[in-house]
C-alpha positions as protocol buffer text, in pm:
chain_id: "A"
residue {
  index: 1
  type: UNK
  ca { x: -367 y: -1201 z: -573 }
}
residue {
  index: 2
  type: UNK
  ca { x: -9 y: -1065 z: -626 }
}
residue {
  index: 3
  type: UNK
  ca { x: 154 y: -948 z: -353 }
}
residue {
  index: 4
  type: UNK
  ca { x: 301 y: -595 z: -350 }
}
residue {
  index: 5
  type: UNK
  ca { x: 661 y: -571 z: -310 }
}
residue {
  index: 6
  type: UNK
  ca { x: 930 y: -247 z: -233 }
}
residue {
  index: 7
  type: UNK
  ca { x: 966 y: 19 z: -450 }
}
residue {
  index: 8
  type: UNK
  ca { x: 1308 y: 15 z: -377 }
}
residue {
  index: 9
  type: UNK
  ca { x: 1375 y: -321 z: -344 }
}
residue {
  index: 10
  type: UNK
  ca { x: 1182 y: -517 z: -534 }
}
residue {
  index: 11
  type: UNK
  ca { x: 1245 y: -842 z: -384 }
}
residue {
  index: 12
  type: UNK
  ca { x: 1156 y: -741 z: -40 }
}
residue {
  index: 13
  type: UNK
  ca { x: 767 y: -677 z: 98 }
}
residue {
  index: 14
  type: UNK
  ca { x: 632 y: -371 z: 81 }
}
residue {
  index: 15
  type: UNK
  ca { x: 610 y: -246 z: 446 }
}
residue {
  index: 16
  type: UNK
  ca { x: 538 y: 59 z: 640 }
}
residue {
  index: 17
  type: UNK
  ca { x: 775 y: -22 z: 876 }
}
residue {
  index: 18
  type: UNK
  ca { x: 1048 y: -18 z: 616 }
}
residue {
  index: 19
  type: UNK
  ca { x: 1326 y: 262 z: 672 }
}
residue {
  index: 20
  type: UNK
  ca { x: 1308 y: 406 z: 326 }
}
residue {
  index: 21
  type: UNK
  ca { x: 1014 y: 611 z: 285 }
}
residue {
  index: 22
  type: UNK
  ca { x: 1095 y: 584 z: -62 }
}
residue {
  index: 23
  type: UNK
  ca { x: 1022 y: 229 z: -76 }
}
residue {
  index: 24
  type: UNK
  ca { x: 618 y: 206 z: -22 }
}
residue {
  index: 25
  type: UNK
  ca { x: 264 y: 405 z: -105 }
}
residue {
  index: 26
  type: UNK
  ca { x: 116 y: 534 z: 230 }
}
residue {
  index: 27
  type: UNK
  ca { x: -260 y: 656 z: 221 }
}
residue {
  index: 28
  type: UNK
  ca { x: -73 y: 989 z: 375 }
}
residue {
  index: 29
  type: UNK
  ca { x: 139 y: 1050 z: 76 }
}
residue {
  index: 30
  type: UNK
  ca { x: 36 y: 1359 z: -146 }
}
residue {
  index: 31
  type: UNK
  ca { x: 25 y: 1292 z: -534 }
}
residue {
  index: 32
  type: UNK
  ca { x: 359 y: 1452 z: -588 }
}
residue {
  index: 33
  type: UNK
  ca { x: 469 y: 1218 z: -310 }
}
residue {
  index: 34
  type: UNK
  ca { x: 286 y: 917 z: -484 }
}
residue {
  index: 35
  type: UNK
  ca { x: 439 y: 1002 z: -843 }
}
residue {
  index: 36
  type: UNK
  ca { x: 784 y: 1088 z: -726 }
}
residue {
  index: 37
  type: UNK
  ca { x: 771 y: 750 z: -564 }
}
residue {
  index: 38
  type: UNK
  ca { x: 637 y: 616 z: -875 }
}
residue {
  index: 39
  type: UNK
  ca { x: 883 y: 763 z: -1058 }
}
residue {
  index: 40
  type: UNK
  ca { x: 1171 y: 650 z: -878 }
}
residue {
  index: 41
  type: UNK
  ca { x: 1098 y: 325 z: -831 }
}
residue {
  index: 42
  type: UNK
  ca { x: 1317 y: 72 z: -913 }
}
residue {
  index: 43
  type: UNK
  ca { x: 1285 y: -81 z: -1265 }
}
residue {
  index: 44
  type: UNK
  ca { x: 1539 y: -238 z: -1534 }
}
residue {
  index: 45
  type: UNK
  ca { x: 1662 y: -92 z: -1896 }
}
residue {
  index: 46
  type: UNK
  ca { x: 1458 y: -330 z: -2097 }
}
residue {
  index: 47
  type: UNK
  ca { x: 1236 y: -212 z: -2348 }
}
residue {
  index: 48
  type: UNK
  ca { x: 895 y: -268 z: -2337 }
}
residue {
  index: 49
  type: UNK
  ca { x: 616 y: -404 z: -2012 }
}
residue {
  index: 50
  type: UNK
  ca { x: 611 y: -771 z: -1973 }
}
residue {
  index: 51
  type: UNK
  ca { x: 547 y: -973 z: -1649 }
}
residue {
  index: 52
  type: UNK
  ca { x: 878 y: -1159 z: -1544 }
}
residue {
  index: 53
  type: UNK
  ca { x: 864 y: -1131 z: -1132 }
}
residue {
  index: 54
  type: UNK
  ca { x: 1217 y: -1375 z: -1163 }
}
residue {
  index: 55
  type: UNK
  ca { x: 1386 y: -1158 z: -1434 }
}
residue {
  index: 56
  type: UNK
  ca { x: 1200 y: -816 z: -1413 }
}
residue {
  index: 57
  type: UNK
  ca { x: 1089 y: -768 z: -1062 }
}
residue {
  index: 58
  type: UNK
  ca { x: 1087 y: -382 z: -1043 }
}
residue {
  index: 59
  type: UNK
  ca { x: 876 y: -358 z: -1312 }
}
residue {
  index: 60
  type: UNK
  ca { x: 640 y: -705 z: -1241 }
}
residue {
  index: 61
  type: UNK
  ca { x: 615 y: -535 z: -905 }
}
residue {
  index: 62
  type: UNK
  ca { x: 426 y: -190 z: -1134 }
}
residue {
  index: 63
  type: UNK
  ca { x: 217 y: -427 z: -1263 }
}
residue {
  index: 64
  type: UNK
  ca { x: 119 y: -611 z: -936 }
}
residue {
  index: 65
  type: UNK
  ca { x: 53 y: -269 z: -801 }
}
residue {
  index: 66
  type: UNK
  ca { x: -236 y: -204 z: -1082 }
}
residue {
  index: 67
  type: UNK
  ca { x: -339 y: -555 z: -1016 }
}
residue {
  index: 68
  type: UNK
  ca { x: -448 y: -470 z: -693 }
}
residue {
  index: 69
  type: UNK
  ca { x: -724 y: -250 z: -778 }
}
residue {
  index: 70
  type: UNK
  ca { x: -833 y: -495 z: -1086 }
}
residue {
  index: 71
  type: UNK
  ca { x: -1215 y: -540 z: -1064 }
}
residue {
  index: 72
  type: UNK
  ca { x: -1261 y: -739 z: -1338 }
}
residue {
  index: 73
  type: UNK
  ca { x: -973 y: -996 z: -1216 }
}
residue {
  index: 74
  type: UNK
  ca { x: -736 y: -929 z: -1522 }
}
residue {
  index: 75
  type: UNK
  ca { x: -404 y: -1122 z: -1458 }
}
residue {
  index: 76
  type: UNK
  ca { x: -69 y: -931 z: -1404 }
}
residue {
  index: 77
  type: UNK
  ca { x: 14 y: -1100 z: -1777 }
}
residue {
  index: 78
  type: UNK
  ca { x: -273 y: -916 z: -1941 }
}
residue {
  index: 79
  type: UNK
  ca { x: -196 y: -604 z: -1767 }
}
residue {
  index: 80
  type: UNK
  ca { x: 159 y: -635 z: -1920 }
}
residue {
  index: 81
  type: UNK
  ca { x: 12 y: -682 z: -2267 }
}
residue {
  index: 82
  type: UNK
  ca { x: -210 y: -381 z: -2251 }
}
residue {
  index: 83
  type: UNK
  ca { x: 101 y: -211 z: -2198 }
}
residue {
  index: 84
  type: UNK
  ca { x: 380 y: -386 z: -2341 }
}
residue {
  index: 85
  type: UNK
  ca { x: 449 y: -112 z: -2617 }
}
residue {
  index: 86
  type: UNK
  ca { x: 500 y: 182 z: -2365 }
}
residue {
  index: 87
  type: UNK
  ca { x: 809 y: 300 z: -2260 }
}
residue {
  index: 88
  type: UNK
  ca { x: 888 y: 215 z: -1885 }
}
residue {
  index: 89
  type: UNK
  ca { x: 856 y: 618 z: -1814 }
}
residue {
  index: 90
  type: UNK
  ca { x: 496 y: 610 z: -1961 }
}
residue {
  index: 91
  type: UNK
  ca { x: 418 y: 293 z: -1776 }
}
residue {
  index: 92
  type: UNK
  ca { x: 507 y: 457 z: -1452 }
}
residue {
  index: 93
  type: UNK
  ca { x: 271 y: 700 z: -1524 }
}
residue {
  index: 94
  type: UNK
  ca { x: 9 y: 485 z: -1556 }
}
residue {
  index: 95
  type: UNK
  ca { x: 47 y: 329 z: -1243 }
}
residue {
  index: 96
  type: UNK
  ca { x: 39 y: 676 z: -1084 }
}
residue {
  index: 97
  type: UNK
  ca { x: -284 y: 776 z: -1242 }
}
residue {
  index: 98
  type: UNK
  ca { x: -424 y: 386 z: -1147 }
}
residue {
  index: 99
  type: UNK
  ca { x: -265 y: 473 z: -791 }
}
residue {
  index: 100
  type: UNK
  ca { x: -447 y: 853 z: -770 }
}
residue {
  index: 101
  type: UNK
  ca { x: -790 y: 737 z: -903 }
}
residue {
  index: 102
  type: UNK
  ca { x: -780 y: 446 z: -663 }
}
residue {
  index: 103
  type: UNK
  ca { x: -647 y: 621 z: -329 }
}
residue {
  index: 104
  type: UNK
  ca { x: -845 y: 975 z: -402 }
}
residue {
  index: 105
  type: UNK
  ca { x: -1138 y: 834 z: -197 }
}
residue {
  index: 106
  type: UNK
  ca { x: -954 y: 670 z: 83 }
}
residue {
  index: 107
  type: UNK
  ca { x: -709 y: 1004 z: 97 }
}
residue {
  index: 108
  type: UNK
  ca { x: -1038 y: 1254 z: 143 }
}
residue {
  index: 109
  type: UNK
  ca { x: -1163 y: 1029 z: 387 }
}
residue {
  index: 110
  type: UNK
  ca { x: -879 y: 1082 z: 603 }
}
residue {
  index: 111
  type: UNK
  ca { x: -808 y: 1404 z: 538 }
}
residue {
  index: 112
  type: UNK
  ca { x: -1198 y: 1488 z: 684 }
}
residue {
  index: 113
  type: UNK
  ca { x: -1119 y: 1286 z: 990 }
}
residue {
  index: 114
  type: UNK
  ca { x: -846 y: 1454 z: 1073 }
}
residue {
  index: 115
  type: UNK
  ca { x: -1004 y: 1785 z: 1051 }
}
residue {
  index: 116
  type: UNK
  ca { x: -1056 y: 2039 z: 1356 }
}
residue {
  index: 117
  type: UNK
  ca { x: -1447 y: 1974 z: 1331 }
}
residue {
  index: 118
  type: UNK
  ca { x: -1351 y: 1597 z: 1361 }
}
residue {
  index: 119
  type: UNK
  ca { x: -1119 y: 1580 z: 1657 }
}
residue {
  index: 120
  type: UNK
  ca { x: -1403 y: 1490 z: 1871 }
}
residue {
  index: 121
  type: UNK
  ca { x: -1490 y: 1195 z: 1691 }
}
residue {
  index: 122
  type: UNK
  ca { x: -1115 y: 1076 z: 1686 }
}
residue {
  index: 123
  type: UNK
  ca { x: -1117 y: 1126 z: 2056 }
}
residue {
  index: 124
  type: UNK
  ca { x: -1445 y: 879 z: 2135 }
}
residue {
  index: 125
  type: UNK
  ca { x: -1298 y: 625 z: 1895 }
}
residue {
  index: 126
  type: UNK
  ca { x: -949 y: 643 z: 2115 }
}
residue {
  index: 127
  type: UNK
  ca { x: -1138 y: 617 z: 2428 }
}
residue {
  index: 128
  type: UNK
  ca { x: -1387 y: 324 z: 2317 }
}
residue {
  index: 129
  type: UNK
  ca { x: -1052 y: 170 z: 2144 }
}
residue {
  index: 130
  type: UNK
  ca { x: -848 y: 214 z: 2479 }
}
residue {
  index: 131
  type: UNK
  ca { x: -1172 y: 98 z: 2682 }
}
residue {
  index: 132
  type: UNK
  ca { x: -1145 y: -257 z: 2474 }
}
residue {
  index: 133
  type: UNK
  ca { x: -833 y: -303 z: 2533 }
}
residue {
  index: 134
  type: UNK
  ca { x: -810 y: -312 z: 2893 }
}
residue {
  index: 135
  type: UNK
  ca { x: -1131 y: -513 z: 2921 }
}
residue {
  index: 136
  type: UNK
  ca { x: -957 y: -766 z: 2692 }
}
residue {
  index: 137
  type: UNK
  ca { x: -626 y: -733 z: 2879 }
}
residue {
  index: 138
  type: UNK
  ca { x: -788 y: -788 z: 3263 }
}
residue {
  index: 139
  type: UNK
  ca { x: -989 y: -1074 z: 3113 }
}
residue {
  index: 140
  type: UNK
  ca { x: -636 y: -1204 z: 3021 }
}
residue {
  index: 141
  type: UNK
  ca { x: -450 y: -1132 z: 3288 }
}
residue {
  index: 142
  type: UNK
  ca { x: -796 y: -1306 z: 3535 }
}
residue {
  index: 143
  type: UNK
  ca { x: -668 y: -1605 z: 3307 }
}
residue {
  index: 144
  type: UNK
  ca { x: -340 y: -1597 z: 3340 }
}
residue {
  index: 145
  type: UNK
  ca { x: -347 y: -1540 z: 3736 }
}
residue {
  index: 146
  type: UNK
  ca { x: -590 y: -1868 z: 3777 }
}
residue {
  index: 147
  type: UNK
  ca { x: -326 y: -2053 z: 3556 }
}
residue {
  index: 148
  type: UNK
  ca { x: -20 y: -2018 z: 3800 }
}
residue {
  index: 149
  type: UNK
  ca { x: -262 y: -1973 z: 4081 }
}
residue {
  index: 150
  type: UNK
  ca { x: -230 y: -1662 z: 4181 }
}
């Protein structure tokens, strides 16, 4: 599976932690967030879609991104030939329609849990999530005492 890479810089992982917002597709981001991302994301002048990671990064990395939600395990090559006549602007927005069609569920889904009604929910998970923790951390910290013998 190909791995997804900056938007921005298209030789570096694609990470949430990453300064630029610009620079990666968050389950957060609103469509006109997703296809200004899209849109601005870093390609060459070339004409044409073909899969080159070494020599067309930017533009592999499009591909990669369609990849990702490829059920019937199409390589990144074929994607490129399904596509190699469009321009690079019309290739964009097909990865922004791939990217909308394959995030709308995931993006509702969160939206609902972070609803007024749902706040209660959110809270129990927190608790139960907080809960775990510090039963794994004192079971830890029993180990690490008997190890220096305290």
């Amino acid at each position: 599976m190909p791995r997804v890479m900056s938007l921005r810089q298209p030789n570096a992982k694609m990470a949430k932690s990453h300064a630029d917002s610009r620079s990666k597709i968050l389950i957060t981001d609103t469509p006109e967030d997703i296809g200004l991302k899209i849109k601005y994301a870093m390609t060459d002048s070339l004409p044409g879609i073909s899969y080159d990671p070494e020599n067309r990064p930017g533009l592999s990395n499009l591909i990669e991104i369609i990849a990702q939600f490829e059920e019937d395990g199409r390589s990144c090559s074929d994607i490129a030939r399904e596509y190699e006549t469009l321009s690079i602007r019309d290739f964009k927005s097909k990865v922004v329609d791939c990217l909308l069609a394959n995030l709308s569920g995931i993006r509702k889904r969160y939206d609902r849990l972070l609803e007024k009604e749902n706040k209660h929910y959110l809270d129990e998970i927190a608790i139960k999530g907080a809960e775990k923790a510090k039963a794994n951390a004192d079971a830890n910290m029993t180990l690490i005492r008997d190890a220096v013998g305290l």
